[in-house]
VEXSE-427829 format. One line per 10 residues: for each residue x, y, z of N, C-alpha, C. Coordinates in steps of 0.2 Angstrom, whole numbers. Example, Ala and Ser with C-alpha at 12.3 -4.5 7.8 and 13.67 -1.06 7.14 Angstrom:
66,-28,39,62,-22,39,66,-16,39; 64,-11,35,68,-5,36,64,0,39
//
This chain:
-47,154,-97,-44,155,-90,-48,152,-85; -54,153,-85,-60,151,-82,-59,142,-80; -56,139,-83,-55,131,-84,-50,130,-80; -43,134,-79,-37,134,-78,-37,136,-71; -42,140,-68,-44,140,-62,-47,137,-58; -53,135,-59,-55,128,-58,-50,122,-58; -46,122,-61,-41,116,-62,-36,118,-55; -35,121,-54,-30,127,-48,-31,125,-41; -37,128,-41,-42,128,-34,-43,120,-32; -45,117,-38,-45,109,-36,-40,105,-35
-34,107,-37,-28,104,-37,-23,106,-31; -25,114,-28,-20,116,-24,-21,115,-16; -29,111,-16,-32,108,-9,-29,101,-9; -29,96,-17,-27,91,-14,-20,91,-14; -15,96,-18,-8,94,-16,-5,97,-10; -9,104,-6,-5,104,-3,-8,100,3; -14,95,3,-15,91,8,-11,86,7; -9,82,0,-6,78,-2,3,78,2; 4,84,4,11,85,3,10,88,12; 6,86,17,6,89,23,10,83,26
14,83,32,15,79,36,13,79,43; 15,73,46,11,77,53,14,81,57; 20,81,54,25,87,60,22,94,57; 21,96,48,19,100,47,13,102,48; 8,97,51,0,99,51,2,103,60; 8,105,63,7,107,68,4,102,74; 3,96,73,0,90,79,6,90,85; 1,91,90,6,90,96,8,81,97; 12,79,92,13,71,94,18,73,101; 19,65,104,26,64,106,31,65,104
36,65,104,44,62,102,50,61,106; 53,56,102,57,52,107,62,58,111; 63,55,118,66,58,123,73,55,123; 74,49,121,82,49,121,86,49,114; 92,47,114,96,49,108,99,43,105; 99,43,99,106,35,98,110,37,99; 112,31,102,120,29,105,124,31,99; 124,31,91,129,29,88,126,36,80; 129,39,80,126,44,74,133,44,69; 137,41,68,142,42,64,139,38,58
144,40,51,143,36,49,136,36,44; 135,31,40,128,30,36,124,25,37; 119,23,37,115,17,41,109,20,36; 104,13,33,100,11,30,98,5,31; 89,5,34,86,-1,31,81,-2,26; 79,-6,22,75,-8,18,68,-11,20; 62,-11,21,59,-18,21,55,-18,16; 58,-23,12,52,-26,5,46,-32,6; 41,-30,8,35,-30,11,34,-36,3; 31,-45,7,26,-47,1,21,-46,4
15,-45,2,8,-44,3,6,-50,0; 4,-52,4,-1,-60,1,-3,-66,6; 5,-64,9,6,-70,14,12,-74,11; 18,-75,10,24,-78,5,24,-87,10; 23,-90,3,22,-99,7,28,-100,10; 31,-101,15,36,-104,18,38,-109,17; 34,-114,15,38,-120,14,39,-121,6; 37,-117,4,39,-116,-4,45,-111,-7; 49,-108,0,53,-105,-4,60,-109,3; 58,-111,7,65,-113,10,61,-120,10
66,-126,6,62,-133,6,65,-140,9; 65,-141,10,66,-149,15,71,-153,8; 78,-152,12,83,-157,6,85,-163,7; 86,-162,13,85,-170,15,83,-176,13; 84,-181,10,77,-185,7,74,-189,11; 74,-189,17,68,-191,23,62,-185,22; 64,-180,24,60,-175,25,59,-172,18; 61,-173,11,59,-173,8,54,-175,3; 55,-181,5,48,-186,6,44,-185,6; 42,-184,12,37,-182,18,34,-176,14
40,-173,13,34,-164,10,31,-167,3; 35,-171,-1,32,-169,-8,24,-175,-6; 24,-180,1,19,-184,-1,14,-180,0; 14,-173,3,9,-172,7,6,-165,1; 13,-165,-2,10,-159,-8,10,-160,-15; 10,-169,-16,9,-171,-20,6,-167,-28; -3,-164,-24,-7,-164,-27,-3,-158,-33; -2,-153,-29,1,-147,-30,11,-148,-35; 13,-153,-31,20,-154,-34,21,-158,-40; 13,-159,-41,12,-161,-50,13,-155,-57
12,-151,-54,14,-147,-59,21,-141,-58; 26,-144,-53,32,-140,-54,35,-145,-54; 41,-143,-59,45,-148,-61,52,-143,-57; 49,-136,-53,56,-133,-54,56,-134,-44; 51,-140,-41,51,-141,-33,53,-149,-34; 55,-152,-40,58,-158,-39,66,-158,-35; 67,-163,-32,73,-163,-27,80,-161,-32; 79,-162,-39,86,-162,-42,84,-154,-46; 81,-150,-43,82,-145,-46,81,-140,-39; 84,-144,-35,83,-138,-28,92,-135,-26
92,-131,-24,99,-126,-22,101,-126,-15; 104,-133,-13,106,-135,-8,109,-126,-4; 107,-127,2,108,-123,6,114,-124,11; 121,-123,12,127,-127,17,127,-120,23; 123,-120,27,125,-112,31,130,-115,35; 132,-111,37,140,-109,44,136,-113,50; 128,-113,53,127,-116,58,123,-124,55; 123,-125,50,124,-133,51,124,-138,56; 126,-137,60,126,-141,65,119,-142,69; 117,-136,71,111,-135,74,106,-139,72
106,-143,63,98,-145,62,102,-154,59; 108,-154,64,108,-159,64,109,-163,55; 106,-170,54,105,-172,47,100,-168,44; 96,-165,45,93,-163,41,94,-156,36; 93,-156,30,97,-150,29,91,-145,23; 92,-140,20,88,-136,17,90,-133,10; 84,-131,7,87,-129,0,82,-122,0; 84,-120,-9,80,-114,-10,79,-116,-18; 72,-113,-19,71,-115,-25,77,-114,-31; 73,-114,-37,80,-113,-43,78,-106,-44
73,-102,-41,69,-96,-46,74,-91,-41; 75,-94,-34,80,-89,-31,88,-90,-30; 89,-91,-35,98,-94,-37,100,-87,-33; 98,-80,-36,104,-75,-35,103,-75,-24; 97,-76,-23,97,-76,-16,102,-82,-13; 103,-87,-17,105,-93,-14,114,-91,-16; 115,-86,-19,123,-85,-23,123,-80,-16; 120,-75,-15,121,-69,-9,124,-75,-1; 118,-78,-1,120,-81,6,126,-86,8; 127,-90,0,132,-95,1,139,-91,2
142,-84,1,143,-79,0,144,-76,6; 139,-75,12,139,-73,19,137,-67,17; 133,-65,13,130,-58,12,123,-57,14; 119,-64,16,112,-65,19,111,-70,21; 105,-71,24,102,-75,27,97,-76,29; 94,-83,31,88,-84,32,86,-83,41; 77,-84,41,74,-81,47,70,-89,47; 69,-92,50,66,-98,50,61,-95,56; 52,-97,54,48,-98,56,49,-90,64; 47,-86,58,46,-80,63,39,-75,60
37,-75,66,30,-69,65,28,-69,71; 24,-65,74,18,-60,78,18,-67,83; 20,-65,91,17,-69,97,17,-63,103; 14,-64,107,12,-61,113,18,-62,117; 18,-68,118,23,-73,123,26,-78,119; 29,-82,120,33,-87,118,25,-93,117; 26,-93,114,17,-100,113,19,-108,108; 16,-113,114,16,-118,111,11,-122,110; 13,-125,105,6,-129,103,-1,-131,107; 1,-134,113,-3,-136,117,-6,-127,122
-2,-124,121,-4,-118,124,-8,-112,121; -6,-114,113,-11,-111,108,-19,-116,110; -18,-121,107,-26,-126,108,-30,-126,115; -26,-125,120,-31,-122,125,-31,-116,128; -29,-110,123,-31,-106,126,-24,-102,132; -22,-105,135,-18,-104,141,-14,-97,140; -13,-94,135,-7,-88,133,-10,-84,128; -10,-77,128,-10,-71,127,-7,-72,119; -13,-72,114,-11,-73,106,-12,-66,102; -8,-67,97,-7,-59,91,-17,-58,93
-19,-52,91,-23,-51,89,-26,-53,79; -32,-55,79,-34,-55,74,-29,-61,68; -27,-66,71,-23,-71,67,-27,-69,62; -24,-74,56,-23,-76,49,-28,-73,44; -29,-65,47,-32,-59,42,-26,-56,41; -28,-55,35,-21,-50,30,-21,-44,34; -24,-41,33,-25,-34,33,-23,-34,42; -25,-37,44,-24,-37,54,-14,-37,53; -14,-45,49,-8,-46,51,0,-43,47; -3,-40,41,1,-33,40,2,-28,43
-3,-26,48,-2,-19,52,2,-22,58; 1,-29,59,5,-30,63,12,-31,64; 14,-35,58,20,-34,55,24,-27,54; 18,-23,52,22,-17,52,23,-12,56; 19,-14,61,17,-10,68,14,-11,75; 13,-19,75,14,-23,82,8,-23,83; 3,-24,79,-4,-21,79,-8,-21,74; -14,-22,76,-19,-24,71,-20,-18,66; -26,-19,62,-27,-14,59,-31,-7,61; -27,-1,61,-30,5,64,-25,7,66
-19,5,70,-13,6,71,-10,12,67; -8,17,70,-7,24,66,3,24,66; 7,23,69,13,22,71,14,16,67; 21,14,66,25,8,64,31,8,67; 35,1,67,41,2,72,47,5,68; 47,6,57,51,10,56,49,15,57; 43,20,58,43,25,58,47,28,65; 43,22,70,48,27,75,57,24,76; 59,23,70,65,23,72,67,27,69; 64,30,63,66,36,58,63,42,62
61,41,69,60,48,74,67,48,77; 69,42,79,75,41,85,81,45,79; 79,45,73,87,45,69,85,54,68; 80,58,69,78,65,68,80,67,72; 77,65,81,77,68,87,85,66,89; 90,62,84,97,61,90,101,67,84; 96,71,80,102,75,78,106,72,71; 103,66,69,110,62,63,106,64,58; 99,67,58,99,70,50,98,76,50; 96,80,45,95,87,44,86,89,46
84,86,42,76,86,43,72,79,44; 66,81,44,60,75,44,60,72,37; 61,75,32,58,75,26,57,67,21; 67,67,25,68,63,20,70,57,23; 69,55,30,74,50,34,69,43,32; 61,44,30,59,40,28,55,39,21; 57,36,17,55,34,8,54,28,7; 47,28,6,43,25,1,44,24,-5; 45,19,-8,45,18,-17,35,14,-18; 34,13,-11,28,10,-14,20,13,-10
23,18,-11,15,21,-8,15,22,1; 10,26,4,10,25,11,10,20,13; 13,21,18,13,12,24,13,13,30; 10,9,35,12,9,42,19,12,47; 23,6,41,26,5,44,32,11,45; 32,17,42,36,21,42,32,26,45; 25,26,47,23,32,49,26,33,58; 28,39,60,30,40,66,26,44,69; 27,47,75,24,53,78,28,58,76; 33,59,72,35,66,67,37,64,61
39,57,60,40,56,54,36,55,49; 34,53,41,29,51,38,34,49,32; 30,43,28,35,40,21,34,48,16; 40,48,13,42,52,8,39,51,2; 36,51,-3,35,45,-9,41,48,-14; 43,43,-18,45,44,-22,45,40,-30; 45,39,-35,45,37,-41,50,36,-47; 49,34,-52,53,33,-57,54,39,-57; 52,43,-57,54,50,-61,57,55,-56; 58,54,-48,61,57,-42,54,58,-36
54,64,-34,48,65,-30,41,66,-32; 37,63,-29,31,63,-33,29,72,-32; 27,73,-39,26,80,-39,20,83,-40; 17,89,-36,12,93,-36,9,91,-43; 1,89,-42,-1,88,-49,-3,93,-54; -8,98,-48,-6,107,-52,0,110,-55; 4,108,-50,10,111,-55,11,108,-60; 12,100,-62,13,99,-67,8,99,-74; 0,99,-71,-4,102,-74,-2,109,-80; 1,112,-77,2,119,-79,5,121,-83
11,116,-80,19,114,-87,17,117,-92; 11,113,-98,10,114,-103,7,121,-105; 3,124,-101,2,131,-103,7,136,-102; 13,135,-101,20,141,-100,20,143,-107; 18,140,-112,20,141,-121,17,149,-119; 14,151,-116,9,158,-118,10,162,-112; 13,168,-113,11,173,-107,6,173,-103; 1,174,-103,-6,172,-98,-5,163,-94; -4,158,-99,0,153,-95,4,153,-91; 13,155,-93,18,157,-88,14,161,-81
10,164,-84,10,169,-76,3,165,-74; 1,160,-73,-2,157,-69,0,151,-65; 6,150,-69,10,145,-66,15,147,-61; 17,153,-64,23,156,-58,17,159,-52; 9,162,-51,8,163,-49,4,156,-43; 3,152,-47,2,147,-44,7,145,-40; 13,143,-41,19,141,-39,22,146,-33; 20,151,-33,22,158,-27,16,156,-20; 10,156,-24,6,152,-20,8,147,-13; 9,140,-17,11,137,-16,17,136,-12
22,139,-13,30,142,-11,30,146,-3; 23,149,-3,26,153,2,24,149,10; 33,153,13,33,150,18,30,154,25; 26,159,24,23,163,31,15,164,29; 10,163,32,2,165,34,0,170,37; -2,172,37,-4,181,39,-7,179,42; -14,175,41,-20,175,44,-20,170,51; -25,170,54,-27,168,62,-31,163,61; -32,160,54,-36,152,55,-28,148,54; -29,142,60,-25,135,61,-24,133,53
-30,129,51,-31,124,47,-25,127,41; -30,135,38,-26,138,34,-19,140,34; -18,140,40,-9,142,39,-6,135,41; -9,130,43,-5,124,41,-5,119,35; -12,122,32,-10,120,23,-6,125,20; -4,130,20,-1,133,17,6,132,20; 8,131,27,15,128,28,16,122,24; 10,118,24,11,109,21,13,111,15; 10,115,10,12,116,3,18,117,4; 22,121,6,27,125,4,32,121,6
32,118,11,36,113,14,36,109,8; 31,104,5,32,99,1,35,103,-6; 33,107,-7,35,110,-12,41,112,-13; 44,113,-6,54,115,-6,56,110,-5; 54,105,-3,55,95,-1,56,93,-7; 51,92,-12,51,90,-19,57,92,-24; 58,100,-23,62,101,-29,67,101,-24; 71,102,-19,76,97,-16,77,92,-18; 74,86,-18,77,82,-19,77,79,-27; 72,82,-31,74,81,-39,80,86,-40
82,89,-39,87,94,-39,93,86,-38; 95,87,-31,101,81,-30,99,78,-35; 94,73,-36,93,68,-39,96,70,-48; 95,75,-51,97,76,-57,104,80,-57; 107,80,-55,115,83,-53,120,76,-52; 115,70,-48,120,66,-47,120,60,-50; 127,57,-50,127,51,-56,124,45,-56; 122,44,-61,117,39,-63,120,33,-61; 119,26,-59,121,20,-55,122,17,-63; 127,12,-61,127,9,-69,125,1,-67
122,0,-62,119,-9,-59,112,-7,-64; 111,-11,-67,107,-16,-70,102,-17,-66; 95,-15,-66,89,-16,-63,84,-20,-66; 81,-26,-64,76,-29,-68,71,-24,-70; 67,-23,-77,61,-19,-78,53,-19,-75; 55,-25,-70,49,-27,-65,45,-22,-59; 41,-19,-57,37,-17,-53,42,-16,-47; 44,-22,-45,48,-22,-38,54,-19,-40; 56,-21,-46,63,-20,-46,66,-13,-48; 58,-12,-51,60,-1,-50,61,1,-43
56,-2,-39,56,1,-33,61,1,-30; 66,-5,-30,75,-6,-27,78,0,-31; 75,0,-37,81,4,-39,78,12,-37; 74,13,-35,73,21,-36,75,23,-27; 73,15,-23,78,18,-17,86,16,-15; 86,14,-23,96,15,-25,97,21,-25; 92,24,-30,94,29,-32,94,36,-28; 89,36,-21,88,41,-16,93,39,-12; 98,32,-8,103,31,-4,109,36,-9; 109,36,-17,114,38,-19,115,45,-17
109,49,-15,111,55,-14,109,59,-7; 112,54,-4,111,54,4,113,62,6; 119,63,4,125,69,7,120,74,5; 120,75,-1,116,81,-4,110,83,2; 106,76,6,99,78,7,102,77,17; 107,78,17,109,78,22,106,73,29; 107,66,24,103,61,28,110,55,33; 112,55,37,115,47,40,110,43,41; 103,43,43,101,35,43,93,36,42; 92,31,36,86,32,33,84,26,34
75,24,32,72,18,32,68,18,26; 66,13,21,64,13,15,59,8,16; 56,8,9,49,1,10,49,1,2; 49,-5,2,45,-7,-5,43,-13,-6; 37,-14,-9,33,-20,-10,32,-24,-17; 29,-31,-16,28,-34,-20,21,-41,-19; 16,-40,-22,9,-43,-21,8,-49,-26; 3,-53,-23,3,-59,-27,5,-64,-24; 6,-64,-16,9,-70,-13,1,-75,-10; -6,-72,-11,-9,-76,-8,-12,-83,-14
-10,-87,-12,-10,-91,-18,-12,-96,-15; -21,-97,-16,-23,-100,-13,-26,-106,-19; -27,-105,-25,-23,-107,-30,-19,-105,-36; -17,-111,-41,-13,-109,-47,-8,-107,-44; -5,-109,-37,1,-108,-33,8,-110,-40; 5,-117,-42,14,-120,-46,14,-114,-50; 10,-110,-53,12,-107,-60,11,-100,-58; 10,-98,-51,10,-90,-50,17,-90,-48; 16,-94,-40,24,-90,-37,31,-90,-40; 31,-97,-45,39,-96,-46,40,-91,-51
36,-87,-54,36,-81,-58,38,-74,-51; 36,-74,-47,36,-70,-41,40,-68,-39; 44,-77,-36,50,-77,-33,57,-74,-38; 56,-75,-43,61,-73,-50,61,-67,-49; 55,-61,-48,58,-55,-48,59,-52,-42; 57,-55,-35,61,-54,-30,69,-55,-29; 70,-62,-32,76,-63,-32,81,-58,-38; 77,-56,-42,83,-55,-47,83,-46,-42; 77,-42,-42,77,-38,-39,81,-37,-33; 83,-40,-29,86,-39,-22,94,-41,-25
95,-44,-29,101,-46,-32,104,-41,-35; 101,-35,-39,103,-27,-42,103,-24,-36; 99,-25,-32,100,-18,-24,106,-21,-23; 108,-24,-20,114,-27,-17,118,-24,-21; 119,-27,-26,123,-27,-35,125,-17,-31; 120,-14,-31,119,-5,-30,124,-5,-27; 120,-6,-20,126,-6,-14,133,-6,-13; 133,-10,-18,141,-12,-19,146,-4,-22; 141,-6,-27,144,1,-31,144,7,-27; 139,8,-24,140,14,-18,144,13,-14
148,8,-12,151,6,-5,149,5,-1; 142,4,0,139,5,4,135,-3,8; 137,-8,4,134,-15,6,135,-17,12; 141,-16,18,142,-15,23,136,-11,28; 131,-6,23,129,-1,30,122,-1,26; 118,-3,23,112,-5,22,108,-12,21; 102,-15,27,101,-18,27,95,-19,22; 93,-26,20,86,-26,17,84,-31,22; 76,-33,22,74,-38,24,67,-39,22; 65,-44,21,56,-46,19,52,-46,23
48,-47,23,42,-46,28,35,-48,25; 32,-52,27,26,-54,24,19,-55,30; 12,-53,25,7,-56,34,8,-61,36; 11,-66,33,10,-72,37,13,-77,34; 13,-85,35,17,-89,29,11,-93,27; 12,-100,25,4,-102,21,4,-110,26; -3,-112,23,-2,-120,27,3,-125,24; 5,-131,27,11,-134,23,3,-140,20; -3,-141,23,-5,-143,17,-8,-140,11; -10,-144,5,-14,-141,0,-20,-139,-1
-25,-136,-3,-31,-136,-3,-33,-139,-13; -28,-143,-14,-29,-144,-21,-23,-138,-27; -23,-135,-30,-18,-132,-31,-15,-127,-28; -16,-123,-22,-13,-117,-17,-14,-122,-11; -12,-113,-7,-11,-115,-1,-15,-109,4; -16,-111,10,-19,-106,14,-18,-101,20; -20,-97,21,-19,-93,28,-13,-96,31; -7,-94,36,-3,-97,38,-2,-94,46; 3,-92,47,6,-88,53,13,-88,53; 16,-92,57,22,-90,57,26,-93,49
34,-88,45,35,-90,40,42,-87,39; 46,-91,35,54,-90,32,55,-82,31; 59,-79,32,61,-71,31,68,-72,28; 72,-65,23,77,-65,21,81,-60,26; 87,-59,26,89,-53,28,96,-50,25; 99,-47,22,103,-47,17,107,-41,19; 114,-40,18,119,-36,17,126,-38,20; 130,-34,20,138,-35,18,138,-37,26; 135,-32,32,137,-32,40,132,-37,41; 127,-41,38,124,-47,41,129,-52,46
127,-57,49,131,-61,50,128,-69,46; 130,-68,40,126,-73,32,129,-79,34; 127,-83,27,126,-90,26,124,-94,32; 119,-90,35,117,-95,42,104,-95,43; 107,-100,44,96,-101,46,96,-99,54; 93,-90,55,93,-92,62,88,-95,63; 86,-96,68,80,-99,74,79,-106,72; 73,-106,72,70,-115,74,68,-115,67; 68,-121,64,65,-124,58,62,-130,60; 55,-129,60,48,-134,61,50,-141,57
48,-147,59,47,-151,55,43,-151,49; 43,-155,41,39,-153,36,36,-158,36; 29,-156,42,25,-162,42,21,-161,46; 13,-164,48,8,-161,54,11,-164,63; 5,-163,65,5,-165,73,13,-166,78; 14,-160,76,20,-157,80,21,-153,85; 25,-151,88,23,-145,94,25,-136,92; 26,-136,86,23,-129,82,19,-130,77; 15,-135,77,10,-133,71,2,-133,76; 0,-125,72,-5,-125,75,-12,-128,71
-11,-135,65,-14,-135,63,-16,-136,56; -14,-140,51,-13,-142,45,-8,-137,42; 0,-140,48,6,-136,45,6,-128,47; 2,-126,49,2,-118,49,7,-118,57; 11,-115,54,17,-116,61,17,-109,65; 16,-112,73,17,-107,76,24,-106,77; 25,-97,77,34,-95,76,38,-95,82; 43,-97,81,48,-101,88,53,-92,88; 50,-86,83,55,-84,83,48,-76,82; 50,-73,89,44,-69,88,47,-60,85
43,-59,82,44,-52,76,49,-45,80; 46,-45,85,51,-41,92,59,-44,90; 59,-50,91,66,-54,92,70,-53,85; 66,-54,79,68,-52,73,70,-43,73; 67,-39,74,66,-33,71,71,-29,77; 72,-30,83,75,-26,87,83,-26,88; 84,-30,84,92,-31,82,93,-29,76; 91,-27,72,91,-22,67,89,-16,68; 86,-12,74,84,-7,76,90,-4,81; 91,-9,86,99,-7,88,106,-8,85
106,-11,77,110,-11,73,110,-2,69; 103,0,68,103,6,66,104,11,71; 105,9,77,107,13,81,104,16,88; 97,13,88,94,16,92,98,12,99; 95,16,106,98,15,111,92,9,115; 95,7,121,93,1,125,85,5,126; 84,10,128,78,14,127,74,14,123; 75,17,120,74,19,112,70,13,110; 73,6,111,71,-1,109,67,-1,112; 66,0,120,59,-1,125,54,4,123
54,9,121,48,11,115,46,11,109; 51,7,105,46,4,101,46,-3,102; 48,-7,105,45,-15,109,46,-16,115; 38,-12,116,38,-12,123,34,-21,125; 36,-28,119,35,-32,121,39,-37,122; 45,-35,120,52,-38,119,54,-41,125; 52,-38,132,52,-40,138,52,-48,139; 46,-48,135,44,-55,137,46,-62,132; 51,-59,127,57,-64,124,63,-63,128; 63,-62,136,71,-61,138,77,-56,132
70,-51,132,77,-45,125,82,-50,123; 79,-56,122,84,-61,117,82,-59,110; 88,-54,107,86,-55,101,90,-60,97; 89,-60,89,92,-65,86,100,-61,84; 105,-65,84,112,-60,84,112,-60,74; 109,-56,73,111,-56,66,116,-50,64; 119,-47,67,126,-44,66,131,-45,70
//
């Protein structure tokens, strides 16, 4: 017994700190003062985060054979070993705004057929040459200086928190978190608990001033590890009752005592502990999806937040924000023989969520989008590629406005007026412009949108019309 308490005491400080939020730890944050316009109804976003930096010019590719040319002479060294970036094996792109780019036209690899079958289809679409600006910046205005630039360029870790949260690293907020405030504070869900989920671990980008990512797993909610600990000693009466006594612990919702700390770890616990089997509860009552998920890392992740949209009703959620990731995109070599492996289980992965959606009915009211730190150089370093900035994005669902490339697509080539420099393009299409028309698609108000980009200003609140 002696062992079993020691295992108790150690397990019950980190679960119930594991399972605190910041609304629970009692922090006087802010929270948003106005309300969304629009609460009816179900609303979901997605963002599946690549961590690495996703090379842009290797996943939307120059079909034209002028400009085709031009890329393969300059990625020669590299386009010696894919047979699958030769011109007769690329996935001609035809969008609805064709017109815009003129003769030149675009493709997608072979590895992303199903993303290329979604868009020809009008169920997605591409983001050309968008990331992190201060202001609108042009080449000559980057090289001397003249204009207010992202903080901390072409650092990973800088420019993930930025992507995620408008801000370099240290950034405590992210722009879904606080969207998943506007969707608690306008009243459209029941609680905090659930409006934000995780499939891939904490992240910025969902932390709010009341909100915090949910975690979730193959197996439902991620569970107190003491308690699961304990499972196996219930076989014995002395067992049982230190499980159930552990579990009472754990469970209770009022503190007697006059220390802070102590009554808000012990609110943390109870709350995560009525959170948890909440939603394994819905989760094992409700019917199993019959889409076909890949058995890839990423492709769990899509499916387990299939699996949480499925049971929305039960957790009394209309508009939630999700995240899931997939790494391996920094491919400064061994590029030809890592990515097109990469891209396969993005593509087949985002191909079953959608597949989901459908079956839920849902394809019309949940969006996905990717997101990466940055895109790569359009030269080689021999077999990869390097640091980037601005780069191609997806964004994918039924209420898209699909088969279309917005914004600016760079030429595939040096000494132009967005590249800041061996191809590293600076973005004609800043992350504000991307992200705040899917934040007013979710619902949030003209407000609402001014605090969380409060830099949007300075793109003439031109966002991109992607619904």
């Amino acid at each position: 017994m002696t062992n079993q308490r020691r295992r108790f005491l150690k397990g019950l400080s980190a679960s119930a700190l594991a399972g605190a939020t910041y609304s629970t730890l009692g922090s006087a944050l802010p929270a948003f003062q106005a309300h969304a316009a629009d609460t009816s109804g179900y609303k979901a976003v997605v963002c599946l985060f690549l961590f690495g930096g996703m090379d842009n010019h290797d996943t939307i590719l120059p079909f034209d054979q002028t400009s085709y040319d031009r890329y393969a002479e300059i990625r020669s060294s590299m386009l010696a070993g894919y047979s699958s970036r030769q011109h007769d094996q690329l996935l001609q792109l035809t969008p609805a705004n064709q017109a815009d780019f003129g003769t030149r036209q675009f493709a997608l690899p072979p590895q992303l057929q199903n993303l290329h079958t979604l868009i020809a289809e009008g169920n997605a679409s591409v983001i050309a040459n968008v990331g992190p600006l201060a202001v609108p910046t042009t080449r000559s205005q980057f090289e001397n200086g003249s204009v207010i630039l992202p903080k901390r360029l072409f650092s990973h870790n800088d420019q993930q928190s930025t992507w995620m949260a408008l801000a370099p690293e240290g950034t405590a907020v992210g722009w879904g978190g606080l969207m998943a405030d506007a969707a608690v504070d306008s009243l459209a869900n029941n609680s905090n608990s659930f409006t934000a989920i995780t499939a891939a671990g904490n992240n910025v980008f969902q932390s709010g001033n009341r909100v915090s990512p949910y975690p979730v797993t193959n197996d439902g909610a991620a569970e107190f590890g003491i308690i699961q600990s304990l499972e196996g000693e219930r076989h014995s009466d002395e067992g049982e009752m230190l499980y159930q006594a552990v579990r009472s612990a754990l469970s209770r919702n009022s503190f007697s005592g006059t220390n802070l700390l102590q009554r808000d770890i012990a609110n943390a616990g109870a709350s995560a502990l009525s959170d948890n089997e909440g939603f394994n509860e819905a989760l094992s009552n409700s019917t199993d999806l019959s889409t076909a998920f890949p058995r890839t890392g990423v492709g769990r992740q899509l499916e387990n937040i299939a699996r949480s949209i499925s049971i929305r009703d039960d957790l009394g959620m209309s508009r939630q924000v999700f995240f899931a990731s997939r790494g391996g995109f920094d491919t400064h070599s061994n590029q030809a023989n890592a990515l097109p492996n990469i891209q396969t289980q993005i593509d087949e992965a985002i191909f079953a969520f959608y597949t989901a959606m459908i079956e839920l009915g849902l394809q019309n009211d949940v969006v996905l989008f990717t997101a990466s730190d940055f895109g790569r150089t359009l030269a080689v370093n021999g077999d990869g590629t390097d640091h980037g900035w601005g780069g191609h994005q997806f964004v994918v669902g039924g209420g898209v406005r699909g088969n279309r490339i917005f914004g600016s697509m760079p030429e595939y080539d040096f000494d132009h007026e967005q590249d800041a420099g061996h191809g590293r393009l600076i973005p004609t299409t800043s992350l504000e412009q991307f992200a705040a028309p899917i934040a007013s698609w979710f619902g949030l108000t003209n407000s609402e949108l001014a605090n969380v980009f409060p830099n949007f200003p300075s793109f003439g609140n031109n966002g991109l019309e992607l619904f």
